[in-house]
N, C-alpha and C positions, 0 to 999 in steps of 0.2 A: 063331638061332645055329647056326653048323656042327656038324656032327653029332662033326667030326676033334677037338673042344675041349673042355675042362671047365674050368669056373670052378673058380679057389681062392681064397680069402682073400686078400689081401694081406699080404706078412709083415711091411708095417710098421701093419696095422691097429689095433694096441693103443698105435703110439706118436704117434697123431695127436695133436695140439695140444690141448687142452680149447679153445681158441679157434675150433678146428671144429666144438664142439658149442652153441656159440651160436647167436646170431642172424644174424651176420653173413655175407653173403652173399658167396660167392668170387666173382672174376672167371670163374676156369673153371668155377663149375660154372654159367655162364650162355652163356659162347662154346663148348665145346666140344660141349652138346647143338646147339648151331645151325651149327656144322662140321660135324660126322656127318650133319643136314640139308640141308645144302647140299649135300656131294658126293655125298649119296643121289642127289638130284636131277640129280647131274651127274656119274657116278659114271666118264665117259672122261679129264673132269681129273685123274686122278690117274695117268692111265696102266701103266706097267707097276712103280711099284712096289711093293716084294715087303722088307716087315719088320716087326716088332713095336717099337714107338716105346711106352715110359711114361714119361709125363710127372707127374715128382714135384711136386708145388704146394709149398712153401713158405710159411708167415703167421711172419714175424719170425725165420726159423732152425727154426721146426717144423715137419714135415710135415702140412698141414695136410688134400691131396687127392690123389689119383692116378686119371690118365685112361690109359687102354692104346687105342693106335688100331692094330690089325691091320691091315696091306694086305696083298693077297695076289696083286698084278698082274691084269694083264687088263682092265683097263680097272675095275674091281669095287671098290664102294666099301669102306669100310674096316668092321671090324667096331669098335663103338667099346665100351669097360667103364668102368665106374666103378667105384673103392675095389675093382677084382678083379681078379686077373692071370691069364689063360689059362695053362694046365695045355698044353702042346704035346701032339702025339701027332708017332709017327713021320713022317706025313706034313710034318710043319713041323720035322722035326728041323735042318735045313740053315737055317732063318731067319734071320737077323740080328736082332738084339735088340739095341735102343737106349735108354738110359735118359738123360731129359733132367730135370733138376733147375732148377727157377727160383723165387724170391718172386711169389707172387702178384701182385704188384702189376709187376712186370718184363712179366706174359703178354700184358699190353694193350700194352706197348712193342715187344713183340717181335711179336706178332700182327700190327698197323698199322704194322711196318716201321719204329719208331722207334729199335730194339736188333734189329741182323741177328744172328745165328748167330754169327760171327766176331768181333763185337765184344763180345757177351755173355759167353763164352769166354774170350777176351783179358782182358774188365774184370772176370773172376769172376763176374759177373753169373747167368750160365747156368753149367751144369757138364754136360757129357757124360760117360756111362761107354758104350763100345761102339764099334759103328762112326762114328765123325765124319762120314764121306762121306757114308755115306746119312742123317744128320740134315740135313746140308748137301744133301741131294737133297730132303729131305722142304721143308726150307726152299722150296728152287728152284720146287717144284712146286704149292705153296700160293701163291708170288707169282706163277706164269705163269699158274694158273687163276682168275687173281685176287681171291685171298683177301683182299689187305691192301683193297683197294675196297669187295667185300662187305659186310668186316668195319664200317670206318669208316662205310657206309652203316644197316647193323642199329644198331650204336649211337646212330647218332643218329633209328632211328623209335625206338628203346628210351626214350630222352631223350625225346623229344616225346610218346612216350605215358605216362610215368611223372609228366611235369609238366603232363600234362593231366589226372593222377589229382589232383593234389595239390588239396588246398580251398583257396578263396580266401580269406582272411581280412574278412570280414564286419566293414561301420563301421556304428562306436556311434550 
């Protein structure tokens, strides 16, 4: 982590969902460790930009998760948090800070390109608080590095190796 940051809480940490404290496994907290892996790995796909993107998960209307992905241009990949929002220092006072709000189950439509930006927005689906552009940039440059491919291709080794976990039902 940059030396320029300090993690804090989230302030909406106490009003997560009790449906976050189950068993139940979100969509994002399985795609976004494997975006921050990916662009690690490719870390010129994201090019020059330069914002603080959190991303509020939703389970049914509650807040169920929150992912913070830092870019800070240069080709450099993104710093990613979970359930914690960077603390800025001076150096990041100029940021841009975007807050994206969606239902869980919307993150797999919009991820794979099924719910763009602008239709999310339109249909209430998604909600932005911040700059629009650069969510709409962050969009742009997740489908040019192509994410929405990636994506649909990880899902389905995920599928294939999860129903390769599964037992066979053994005859009597």
């Amino acid at each position: 982590m940059s030396r320029m940051l300090k993690l804090m809480k989230s302030p909406h940490a106490n009003k997560r969902s009790e449906k976050a404290n189950n068993d139940k496994l979100l969509t994002s907290s399985v795609l976004f460790p494997e975006i921050s892996k990916r662009i690690s790995e490719n870390p010129e796909s994201v090019g020059s930009l330069n914002g603080l993107f959190i991303f509020s998960i939703l389970d049914h209307g509650k807040l169920a998760d929150e992912w913070c992905l830092l870019f800070s241009g240069h080709n450099k990949p993104p710093e990613v948090f979970n359930q914690a929002i960077p603390s800025l220092r001076k150096k990041y006072s100029e940021l841009a800070i975007v807050v994206i709000e969606m239902e869980d189950q919307n993150l797999i439509k919009f991820i794979t390109g099924g719910l763009t930006g602008l239709k999310g927005i339109s249909t209430g689906q998604i909600r932005i608080a911040g700059d629009v552009d650069l969510a709409l940039k962050l969009e742009d440059t997740f489908v040019s590095a192509g994410g929405i491919d990636q994506t649909l291709e990880f899902l389905r080794q995920r599928r294939k190796r999860s129903s390769s976990l599964s037992p066979v039902p053994s005859k009597l």
